[in-house]
Backbone as CSV, one residue per row, in Angstrom:
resi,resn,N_x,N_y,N_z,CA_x,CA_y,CA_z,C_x,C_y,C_z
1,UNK,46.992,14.486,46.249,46.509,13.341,46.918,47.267,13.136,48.201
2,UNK,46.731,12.729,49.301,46.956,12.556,50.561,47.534,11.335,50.644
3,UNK,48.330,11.154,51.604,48.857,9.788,51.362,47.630,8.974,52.437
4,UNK,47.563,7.591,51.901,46.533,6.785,52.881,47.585,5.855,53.668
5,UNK,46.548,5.867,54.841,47.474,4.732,55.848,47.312,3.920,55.467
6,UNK,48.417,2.782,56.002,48.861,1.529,55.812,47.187,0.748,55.739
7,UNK,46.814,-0.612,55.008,45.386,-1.268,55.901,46.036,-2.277,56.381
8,UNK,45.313,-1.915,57.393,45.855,-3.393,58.462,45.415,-4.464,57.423
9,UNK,45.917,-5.712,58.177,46.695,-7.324,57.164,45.143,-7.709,56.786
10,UNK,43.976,-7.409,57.781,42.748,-7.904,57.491,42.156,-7.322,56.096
11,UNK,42.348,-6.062,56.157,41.587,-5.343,55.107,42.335,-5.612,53.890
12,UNK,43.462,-5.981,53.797,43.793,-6.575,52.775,43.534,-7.822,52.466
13,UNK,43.471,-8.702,53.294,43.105,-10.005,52.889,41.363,-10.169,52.294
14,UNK,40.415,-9.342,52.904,39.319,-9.062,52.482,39.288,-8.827,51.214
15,UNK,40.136,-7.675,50.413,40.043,-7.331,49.397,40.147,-7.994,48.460
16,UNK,41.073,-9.534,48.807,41.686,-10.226,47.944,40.684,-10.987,47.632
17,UNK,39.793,-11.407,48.640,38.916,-12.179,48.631,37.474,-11.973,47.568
18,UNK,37.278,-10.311,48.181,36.178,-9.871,47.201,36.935,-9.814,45.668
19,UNK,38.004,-9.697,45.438,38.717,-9.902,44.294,38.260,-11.114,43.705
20,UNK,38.968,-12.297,44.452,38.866,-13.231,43.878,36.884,-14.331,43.495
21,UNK,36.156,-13.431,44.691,34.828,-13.847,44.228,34.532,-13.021,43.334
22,UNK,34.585,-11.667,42.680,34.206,-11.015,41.573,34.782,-11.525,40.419
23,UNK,36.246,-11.356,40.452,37.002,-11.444,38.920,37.417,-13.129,39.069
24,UNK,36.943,-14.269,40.037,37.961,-15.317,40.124,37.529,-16.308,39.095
25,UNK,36.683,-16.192,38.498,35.857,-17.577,37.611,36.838,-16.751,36.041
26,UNK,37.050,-15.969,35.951,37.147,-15.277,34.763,39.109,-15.757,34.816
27,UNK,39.329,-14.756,36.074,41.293,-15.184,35.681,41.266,-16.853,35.977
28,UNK,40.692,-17.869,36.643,40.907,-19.164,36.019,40.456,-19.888,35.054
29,UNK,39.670,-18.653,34.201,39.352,-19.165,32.957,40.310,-18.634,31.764
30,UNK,41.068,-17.420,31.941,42.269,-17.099,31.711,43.543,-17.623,31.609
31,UNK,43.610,-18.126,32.538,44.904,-18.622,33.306,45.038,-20.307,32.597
32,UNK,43.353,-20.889,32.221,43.607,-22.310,31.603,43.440,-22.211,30.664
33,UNK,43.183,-20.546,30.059,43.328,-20.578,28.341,44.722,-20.214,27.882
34,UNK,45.387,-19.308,28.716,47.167,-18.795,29.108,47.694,-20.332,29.085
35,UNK,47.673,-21.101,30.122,48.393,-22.477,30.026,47.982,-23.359,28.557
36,UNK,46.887,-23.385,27.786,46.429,-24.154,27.007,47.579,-23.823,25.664
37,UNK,47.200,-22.172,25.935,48.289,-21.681,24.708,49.838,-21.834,24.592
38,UNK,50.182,-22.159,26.354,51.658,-21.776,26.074,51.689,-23.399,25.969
39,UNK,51.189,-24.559,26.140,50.856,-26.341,25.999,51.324,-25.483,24.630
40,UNK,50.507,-25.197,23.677,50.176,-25.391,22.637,51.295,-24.503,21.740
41,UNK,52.072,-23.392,22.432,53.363,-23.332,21.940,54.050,-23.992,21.989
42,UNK,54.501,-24.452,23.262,55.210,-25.498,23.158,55.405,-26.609,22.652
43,UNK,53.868,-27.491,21.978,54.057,-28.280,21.191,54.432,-27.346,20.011
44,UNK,54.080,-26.831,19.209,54.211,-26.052,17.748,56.334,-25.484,17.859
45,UNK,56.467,-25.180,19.149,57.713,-24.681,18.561,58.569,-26.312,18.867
46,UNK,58.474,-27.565,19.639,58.909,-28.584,19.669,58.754,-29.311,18.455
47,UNK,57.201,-29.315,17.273,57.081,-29.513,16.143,57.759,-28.870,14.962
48,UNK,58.573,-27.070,15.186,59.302,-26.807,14.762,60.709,-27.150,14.933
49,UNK,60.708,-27.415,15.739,62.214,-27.693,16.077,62.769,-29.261,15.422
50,UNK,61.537,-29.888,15.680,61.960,-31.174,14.880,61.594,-30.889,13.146
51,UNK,60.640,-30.451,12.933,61.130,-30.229,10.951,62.416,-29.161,10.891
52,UNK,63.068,-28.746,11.672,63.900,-28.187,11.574,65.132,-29.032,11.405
53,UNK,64.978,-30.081,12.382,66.204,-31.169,12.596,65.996,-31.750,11.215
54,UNK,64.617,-32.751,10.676,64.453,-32.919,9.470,64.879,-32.449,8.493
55,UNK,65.073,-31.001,8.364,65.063,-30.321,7.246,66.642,-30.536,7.107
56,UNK,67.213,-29.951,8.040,68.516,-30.358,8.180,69.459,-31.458,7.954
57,UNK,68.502,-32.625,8.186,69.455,-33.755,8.005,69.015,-34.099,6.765
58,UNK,67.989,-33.543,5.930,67.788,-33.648,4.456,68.660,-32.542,3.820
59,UNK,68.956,-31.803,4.230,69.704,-31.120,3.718,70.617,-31.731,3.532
60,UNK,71.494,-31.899,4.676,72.664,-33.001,4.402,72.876,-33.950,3.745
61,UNK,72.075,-34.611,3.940,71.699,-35.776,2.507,71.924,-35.397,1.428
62,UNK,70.996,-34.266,0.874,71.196,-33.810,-0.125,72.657,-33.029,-0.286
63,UNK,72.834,-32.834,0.253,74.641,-31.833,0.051,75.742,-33.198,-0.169
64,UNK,75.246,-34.890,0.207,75.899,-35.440,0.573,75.466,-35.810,-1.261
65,UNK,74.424,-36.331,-1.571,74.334,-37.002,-3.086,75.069,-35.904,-4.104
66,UNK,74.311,-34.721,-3.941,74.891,-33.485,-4.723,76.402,-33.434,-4.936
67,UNK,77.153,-33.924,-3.687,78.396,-34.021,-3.861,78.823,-34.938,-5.047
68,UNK,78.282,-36.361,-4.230,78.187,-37.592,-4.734,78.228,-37.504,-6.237
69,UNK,77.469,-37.118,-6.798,76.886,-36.481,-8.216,78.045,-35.893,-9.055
70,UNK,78.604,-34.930,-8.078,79.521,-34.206,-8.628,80.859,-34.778,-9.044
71,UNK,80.938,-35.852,-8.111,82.250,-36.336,-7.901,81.986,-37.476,-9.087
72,UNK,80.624,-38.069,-9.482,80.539,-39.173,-10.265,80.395,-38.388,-11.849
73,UNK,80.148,-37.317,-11.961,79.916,-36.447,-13.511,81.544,-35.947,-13.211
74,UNK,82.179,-35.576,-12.472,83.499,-35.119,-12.437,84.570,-36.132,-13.114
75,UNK,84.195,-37.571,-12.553,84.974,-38.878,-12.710,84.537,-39.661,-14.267
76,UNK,82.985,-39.263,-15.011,82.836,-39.702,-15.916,83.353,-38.504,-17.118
77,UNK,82.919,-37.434,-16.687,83.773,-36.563,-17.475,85.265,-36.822,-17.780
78,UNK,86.253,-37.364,-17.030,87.467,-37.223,-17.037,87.492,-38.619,-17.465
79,UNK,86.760,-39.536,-17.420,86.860,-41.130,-18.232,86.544,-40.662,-19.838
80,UNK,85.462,-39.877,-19.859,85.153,-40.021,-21.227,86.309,-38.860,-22.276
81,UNK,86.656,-37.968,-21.544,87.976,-37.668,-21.915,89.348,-38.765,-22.574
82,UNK,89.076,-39.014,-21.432,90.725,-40.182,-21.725,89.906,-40.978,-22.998
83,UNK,88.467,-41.210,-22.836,88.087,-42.161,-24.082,88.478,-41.747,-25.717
84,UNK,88.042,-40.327,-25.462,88.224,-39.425,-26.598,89.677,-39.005,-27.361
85,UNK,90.634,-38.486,-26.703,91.686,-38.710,-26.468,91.950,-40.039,-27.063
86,UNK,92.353,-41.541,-26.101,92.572,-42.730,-27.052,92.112,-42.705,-28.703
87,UNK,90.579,-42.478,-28.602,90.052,-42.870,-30.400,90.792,-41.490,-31.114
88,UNK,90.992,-40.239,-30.608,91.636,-39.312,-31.178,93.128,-39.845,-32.367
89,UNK,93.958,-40.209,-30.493,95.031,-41.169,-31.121,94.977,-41.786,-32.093
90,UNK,93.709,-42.873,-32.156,93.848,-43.987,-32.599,93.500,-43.917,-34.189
91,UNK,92.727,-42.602,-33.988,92.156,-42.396,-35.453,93.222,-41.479,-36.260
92,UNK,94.558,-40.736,-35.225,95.581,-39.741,-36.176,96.303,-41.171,-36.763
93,UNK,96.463,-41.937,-36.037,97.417,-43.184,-36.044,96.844,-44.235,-37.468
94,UNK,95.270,-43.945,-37.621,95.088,-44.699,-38.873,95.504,-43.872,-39.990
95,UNK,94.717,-42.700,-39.817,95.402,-41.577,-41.210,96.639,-41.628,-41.180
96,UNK,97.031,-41.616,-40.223,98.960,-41.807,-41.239,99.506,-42.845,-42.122
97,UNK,98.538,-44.116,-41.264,99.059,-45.607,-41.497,98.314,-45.515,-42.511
98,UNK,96.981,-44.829,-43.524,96.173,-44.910,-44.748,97.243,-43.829,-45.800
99,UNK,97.847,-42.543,-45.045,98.353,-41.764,-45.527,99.849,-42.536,-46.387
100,UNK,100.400,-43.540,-45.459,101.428,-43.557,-45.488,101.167,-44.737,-46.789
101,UNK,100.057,-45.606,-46.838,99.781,-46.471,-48.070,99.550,-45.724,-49.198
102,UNK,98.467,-44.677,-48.903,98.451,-43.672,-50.141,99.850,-42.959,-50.813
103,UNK,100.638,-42.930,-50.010,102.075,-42.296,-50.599,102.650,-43.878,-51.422
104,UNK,102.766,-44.978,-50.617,103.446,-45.879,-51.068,102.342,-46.423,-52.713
105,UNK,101.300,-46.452,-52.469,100.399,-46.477,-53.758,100.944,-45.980,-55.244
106,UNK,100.836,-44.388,-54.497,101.013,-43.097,-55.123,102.791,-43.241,-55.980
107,UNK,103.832,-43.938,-55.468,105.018,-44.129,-55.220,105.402,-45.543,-56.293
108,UNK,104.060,-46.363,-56.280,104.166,-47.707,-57.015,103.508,-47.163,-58.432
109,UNK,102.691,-46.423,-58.476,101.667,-45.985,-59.778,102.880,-44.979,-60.688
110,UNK,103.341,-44.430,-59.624,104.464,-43.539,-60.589,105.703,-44.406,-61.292
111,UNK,106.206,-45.399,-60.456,107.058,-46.152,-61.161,106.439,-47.246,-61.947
112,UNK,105.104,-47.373,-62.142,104.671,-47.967,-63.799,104.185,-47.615,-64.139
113,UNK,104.185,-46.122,-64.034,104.090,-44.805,-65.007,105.173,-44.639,-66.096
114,UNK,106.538,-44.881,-64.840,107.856,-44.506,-66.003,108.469,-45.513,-66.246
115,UNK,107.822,-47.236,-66.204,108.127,-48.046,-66.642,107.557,-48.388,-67.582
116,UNK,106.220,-47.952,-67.908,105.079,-48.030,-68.909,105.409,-47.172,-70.046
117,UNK,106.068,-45.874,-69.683,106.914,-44.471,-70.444,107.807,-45.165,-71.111
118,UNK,109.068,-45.912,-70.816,109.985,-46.225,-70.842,109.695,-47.400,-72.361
119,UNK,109.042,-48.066,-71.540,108.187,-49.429,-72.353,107.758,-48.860,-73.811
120,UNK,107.050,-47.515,-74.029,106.673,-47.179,-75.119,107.417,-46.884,-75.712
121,UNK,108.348,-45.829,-75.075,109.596,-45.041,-75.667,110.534,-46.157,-76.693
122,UNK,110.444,-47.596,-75.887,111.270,-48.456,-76.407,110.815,-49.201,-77.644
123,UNK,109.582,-49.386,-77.405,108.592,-49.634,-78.961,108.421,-49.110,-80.262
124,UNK,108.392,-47.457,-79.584,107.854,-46.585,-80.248,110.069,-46.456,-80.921
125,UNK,110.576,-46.593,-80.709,111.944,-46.281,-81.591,112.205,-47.774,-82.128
126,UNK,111.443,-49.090,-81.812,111.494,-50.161,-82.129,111.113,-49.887,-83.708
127,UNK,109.668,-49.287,-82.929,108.543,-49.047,-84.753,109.095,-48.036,-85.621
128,UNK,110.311,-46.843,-85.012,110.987,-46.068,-85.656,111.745,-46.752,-86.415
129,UNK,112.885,-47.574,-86.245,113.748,-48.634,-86.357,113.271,-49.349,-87.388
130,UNK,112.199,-50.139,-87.304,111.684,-50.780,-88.450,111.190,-49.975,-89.733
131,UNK,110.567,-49.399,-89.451,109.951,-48.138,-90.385,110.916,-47.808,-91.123
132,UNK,112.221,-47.445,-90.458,113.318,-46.883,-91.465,113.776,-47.903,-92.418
133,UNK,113.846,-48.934,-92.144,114.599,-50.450,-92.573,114.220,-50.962,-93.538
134,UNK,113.024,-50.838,-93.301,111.486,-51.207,-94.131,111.391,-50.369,-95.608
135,UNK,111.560,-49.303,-95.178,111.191,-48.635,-96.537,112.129,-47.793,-96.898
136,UNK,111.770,-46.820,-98.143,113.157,-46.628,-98.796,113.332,-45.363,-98.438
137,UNK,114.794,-45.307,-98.610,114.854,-43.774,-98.049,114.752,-42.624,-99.048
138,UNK,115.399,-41.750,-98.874,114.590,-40.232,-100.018,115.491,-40.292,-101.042
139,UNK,116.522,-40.623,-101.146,117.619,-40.519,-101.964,117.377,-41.658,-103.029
140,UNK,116.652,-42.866,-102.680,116.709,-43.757,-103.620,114.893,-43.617,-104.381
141,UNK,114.498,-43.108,-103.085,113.268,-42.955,-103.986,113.070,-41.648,-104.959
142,UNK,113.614,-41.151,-104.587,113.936,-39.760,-105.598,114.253,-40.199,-107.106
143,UNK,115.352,-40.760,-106.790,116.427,-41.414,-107.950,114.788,-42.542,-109.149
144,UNK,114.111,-42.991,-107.871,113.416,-44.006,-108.955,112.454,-43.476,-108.957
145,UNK,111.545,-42.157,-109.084,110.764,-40.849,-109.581,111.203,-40.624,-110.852
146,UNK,112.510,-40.241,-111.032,113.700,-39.542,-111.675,113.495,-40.538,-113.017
147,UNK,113.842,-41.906,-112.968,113.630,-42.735,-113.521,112.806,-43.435,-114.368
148,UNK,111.463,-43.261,-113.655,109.890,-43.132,-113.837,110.125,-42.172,-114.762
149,UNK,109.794,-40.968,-114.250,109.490,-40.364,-115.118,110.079,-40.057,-116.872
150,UNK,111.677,-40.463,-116.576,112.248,-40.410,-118.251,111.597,-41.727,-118.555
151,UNK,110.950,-42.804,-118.438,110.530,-43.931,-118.882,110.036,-43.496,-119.883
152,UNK,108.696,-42.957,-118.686,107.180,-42.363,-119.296,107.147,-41.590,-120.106
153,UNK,108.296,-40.634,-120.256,108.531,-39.307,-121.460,109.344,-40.082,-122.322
154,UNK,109.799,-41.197,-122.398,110.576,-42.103,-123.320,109.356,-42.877,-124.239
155,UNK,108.092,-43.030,-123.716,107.481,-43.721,-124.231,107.402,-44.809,-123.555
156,UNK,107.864,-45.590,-122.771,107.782,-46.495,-122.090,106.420,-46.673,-121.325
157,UNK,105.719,-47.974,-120.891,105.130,-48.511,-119.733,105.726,-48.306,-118.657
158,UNK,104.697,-48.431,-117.517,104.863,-48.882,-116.449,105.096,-50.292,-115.862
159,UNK,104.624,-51.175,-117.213,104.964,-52.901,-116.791,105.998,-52.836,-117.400
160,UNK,107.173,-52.422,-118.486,107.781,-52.605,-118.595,109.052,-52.055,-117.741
161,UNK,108.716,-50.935,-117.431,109.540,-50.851,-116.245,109.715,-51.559,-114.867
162,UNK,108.238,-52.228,-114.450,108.448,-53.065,-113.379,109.092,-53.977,-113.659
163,UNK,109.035,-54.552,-114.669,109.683,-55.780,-115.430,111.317,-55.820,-114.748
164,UNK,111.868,-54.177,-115.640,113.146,-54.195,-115.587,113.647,-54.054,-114.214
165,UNK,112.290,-53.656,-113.103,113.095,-54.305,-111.733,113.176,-55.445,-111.032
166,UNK,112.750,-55.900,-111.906,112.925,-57.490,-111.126,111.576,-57.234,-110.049
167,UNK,110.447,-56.930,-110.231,109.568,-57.038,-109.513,108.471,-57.590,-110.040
168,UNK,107.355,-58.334,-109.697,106.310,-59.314,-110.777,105.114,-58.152,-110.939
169,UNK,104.609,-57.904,-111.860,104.125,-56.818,-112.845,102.164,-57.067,-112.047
């Protein structure tokens, strides 16, 4: 290709012209659909930008209760601790104080156990005591078997032998 001369300033301005009467209804119908769109970005990314700010300062909010939350389940946790804890106390503190009646109970039942022991022991050699006193012992009752019986092989009664003890027949 040859190089072409310069066009003088006219022949260019011509060109622009037949330019702009061929293609000119079309690029300013372009050009106000180009501006309509970038209007219309510009609102959409200004509408983003603010749910963005929104989103954000809900976020925060939320990071702010979430905290909030944390710090109030953190603080009831550690109350209901100490609660637990106290009745813990309070309930080792009764079992001892029930424990410590059950021993003293346990402590009173045994000593009128072996005062009740004691009590019988003392009866029971009371009723020994009498028993012996009371009746006769082996040596004399032997002796009046012994007695009995030569009566009875003598021929004798039994009323006449009571007789001869001085006992009423």
């Amino acid at each position: 290709m040859a190089q072409q001369p310069a066009q003088p300033p006219l022949q260019e301005e011509s060109v622009d012209r037949i330019r702009d009467i061929i293609f000119g209804p079309k690029m300013r119908d372009y050009e106000q659909r180009f501006e309509a769109l970038v209007r219309d970005l510009n609102r959409l990314q200004g509408e983003v930008d603010r749910l963005n700010e929104l989103i954000a300062t809900k976020d925060a909010a939320q990071g702010k209760q979430l905290q909030a939350a944390r710090q109030e389940t953190r603080q009831a946790n550690e109350s209901l601790q100490a609660a637990l804890k106290a009745e813990a106390a309070q309930l080792g503190s009764a079992l001892e104080d029930q424990d410590r009646g059950h021993k003293d109970a346990l402590q009173a039942m045994r000593q009128e156990l072996r005062a009740a022991d004691a009590d019988l022991r003392d009866e029971l050699r009371a009723v020994v005591q009498r028993l012996t006193e009371d009746k006769t012992d082996r040596s004399t009752l032997g002796e009046l078997f012994i007695e009995l019986g030569s009566h009875i092989k003598g021929g004798g009664s039994l009323s006449d032998l009571l007789q001869g003890l001085d006992l009423p027949s």
